[in-house]
N, CA and C of each residue as an Amber inpcrd file, in Angstrom:
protein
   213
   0.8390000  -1.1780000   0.0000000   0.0000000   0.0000000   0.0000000
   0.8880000   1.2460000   0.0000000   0.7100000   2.2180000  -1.1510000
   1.7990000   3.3360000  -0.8160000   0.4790000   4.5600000  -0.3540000
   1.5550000   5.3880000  -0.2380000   0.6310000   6.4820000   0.8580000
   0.9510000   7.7960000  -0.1130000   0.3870000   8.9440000   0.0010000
   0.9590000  10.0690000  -0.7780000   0.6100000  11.0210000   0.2720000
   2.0570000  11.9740000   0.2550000   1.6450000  13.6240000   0.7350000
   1.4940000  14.3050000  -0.2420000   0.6150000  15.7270000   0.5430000
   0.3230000  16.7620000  -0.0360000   0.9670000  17.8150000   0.4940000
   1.7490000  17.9030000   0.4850000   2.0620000  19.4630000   0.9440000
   1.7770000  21.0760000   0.1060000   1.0430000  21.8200000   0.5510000
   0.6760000  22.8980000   0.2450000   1.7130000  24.1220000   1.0050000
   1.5940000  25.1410000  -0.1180000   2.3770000  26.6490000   0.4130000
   0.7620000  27.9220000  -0.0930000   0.5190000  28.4920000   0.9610000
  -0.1300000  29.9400000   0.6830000   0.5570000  31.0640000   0.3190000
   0.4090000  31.6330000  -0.9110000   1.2490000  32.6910000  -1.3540000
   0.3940000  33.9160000  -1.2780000   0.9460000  34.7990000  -0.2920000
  -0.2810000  36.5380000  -0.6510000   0.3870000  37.3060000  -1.5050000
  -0.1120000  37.7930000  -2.8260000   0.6870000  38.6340000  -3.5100000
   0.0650000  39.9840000  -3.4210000   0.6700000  40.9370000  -3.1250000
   0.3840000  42.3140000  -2.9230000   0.0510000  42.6880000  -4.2530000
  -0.4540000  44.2490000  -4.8180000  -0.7740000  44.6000000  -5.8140000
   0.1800000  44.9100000  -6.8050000   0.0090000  45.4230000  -8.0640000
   0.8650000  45.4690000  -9.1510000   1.4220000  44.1710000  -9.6960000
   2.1540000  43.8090000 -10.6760000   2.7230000  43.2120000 -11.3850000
   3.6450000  42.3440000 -11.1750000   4.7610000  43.8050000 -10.3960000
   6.0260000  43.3140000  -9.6970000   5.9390000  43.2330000  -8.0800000
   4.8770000  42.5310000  -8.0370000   5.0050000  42.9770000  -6.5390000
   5.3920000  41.6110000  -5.8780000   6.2480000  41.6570000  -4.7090000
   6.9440000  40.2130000  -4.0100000   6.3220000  39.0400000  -4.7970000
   5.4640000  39.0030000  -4.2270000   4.2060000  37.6860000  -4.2460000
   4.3590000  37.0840000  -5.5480000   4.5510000  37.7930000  -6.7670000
   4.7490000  37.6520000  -8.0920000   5.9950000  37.5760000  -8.7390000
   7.1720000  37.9520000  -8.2940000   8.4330000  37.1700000  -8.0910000
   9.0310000  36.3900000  -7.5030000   8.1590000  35.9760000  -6.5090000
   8.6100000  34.6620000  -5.8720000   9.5170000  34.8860000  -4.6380000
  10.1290000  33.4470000  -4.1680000  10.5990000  33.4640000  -2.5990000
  11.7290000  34.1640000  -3.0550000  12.0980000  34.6980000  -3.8840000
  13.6200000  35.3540000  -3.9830000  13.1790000  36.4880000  -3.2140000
  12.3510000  37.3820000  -2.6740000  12.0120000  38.1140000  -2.0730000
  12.4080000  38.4280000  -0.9960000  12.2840000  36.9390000  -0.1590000
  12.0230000  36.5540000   1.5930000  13.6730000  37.0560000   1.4790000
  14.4410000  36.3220000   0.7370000  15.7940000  36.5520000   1.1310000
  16.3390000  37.6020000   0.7490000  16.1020000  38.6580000  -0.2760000
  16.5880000  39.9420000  -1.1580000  15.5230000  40.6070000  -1.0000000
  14.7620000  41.0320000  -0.1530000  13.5140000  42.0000000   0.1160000
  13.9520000  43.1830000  -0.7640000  13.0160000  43.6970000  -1.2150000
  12.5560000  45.1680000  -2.1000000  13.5310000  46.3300000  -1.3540000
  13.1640000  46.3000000  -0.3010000  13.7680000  47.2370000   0.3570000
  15.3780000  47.5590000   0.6250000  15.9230000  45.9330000   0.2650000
  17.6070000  45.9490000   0.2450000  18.3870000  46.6000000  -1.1730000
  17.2620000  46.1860000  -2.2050000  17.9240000  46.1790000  -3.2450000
  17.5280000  48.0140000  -4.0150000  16.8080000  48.0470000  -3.5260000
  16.2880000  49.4630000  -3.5880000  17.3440000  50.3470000  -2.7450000
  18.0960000  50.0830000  -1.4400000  19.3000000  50.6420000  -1.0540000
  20.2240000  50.1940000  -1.5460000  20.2780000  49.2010000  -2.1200000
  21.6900000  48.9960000  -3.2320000  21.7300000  49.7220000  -4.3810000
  20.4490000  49.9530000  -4.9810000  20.2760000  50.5720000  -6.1580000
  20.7470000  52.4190000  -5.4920000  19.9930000  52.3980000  -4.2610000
  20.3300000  53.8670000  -4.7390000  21.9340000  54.5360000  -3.9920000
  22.3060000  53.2770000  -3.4160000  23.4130000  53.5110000  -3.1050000
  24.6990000  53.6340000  -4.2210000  24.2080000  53.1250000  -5.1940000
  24.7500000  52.9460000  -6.8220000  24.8580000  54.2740000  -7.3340000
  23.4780000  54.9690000  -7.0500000  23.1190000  56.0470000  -7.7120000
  22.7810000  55.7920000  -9.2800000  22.0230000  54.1430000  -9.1460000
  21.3580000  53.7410000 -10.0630000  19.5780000  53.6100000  -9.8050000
  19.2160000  54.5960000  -8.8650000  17.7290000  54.5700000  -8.5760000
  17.0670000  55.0680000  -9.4720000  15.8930000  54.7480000 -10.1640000
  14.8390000  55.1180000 -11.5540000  14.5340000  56.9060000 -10.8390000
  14.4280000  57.2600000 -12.0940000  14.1040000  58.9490000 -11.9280000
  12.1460000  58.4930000 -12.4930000  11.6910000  57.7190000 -12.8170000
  10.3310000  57.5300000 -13.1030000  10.5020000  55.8600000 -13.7170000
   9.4720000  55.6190000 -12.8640000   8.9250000  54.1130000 -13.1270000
   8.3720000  53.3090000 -14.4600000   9.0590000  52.3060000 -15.4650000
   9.2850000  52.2340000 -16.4390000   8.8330000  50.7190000 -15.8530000
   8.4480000  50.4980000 -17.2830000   7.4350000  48.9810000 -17.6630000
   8.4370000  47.5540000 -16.8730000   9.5580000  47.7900000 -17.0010000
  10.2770000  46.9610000 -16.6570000  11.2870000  47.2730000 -15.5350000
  11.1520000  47.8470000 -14.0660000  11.8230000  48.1120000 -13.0320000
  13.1990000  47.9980000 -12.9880000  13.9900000  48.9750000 -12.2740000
  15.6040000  48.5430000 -12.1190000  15.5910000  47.1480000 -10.9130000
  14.2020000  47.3650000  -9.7780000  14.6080000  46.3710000  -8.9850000
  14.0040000  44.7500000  -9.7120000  13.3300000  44.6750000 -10.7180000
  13.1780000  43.5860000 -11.4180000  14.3890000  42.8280000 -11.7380000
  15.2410000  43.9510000 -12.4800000  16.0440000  43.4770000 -13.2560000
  17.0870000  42.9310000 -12.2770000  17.2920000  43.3390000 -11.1030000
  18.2690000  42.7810000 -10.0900000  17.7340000  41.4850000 -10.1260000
  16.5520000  41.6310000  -9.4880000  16.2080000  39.7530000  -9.5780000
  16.1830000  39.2900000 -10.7740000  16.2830000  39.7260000 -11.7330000
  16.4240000  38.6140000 -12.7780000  18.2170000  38.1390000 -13.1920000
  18.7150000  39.2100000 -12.7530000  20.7070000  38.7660000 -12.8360000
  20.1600000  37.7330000 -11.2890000  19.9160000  38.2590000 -10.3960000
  20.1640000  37.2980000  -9.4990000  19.7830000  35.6400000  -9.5370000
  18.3400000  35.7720000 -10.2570000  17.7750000  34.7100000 -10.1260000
  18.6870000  33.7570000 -11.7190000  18.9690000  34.7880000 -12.9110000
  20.0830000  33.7260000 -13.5350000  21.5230000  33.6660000 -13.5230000
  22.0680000  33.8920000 -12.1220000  23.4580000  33.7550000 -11.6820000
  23.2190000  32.3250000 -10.9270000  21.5920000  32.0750000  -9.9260000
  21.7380000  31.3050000  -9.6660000  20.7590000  29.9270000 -10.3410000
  20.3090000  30.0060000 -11.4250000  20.2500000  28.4920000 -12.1780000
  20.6060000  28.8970000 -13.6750000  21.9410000  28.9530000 -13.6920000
  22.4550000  29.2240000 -15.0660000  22.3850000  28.0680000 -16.4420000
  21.9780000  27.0630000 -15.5190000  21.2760000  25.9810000 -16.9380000
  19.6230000  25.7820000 -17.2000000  19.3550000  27.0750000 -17.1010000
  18.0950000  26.8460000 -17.4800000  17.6370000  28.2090000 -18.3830000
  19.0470000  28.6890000 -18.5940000  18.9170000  29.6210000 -19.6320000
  18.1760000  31.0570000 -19.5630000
């Protein structure tokens, strides 16, 4: 007789597009708020909000630095 789990996760996604919930757990560990002081510690912070975010684009180098075979 085999048995099966279910394990479930609840995800709340806040509003907009880019918002945590909709990029995923890379969040929990690189919160909005870090990379947004990295950015403007760069003195790479957006002068107006554009279709495709500077803090997007961090998570997306981040997220393909870390599974670089999946293209």
């Amino acid at each position: 007789m085999s048995s099966h789990t279910l394990i479930t996760c609840v995800v709340r996604a806040d509003g907009g597009v880019f918002a945590p919930g909709h990029i995923g757990k890379l969040t929990r560990i690189l919160p909005f708020e870090m990379v947004d002081a990295v950015l403007s510690g760069c003195g790479k912070q957006e002068k107006r909000v554009r279709l495709l975010p500077a803090q997007v684009v961090v998570y997306l180098v981040v997220a393909g630095g870390l599974f670089p075979a999946l293209g």
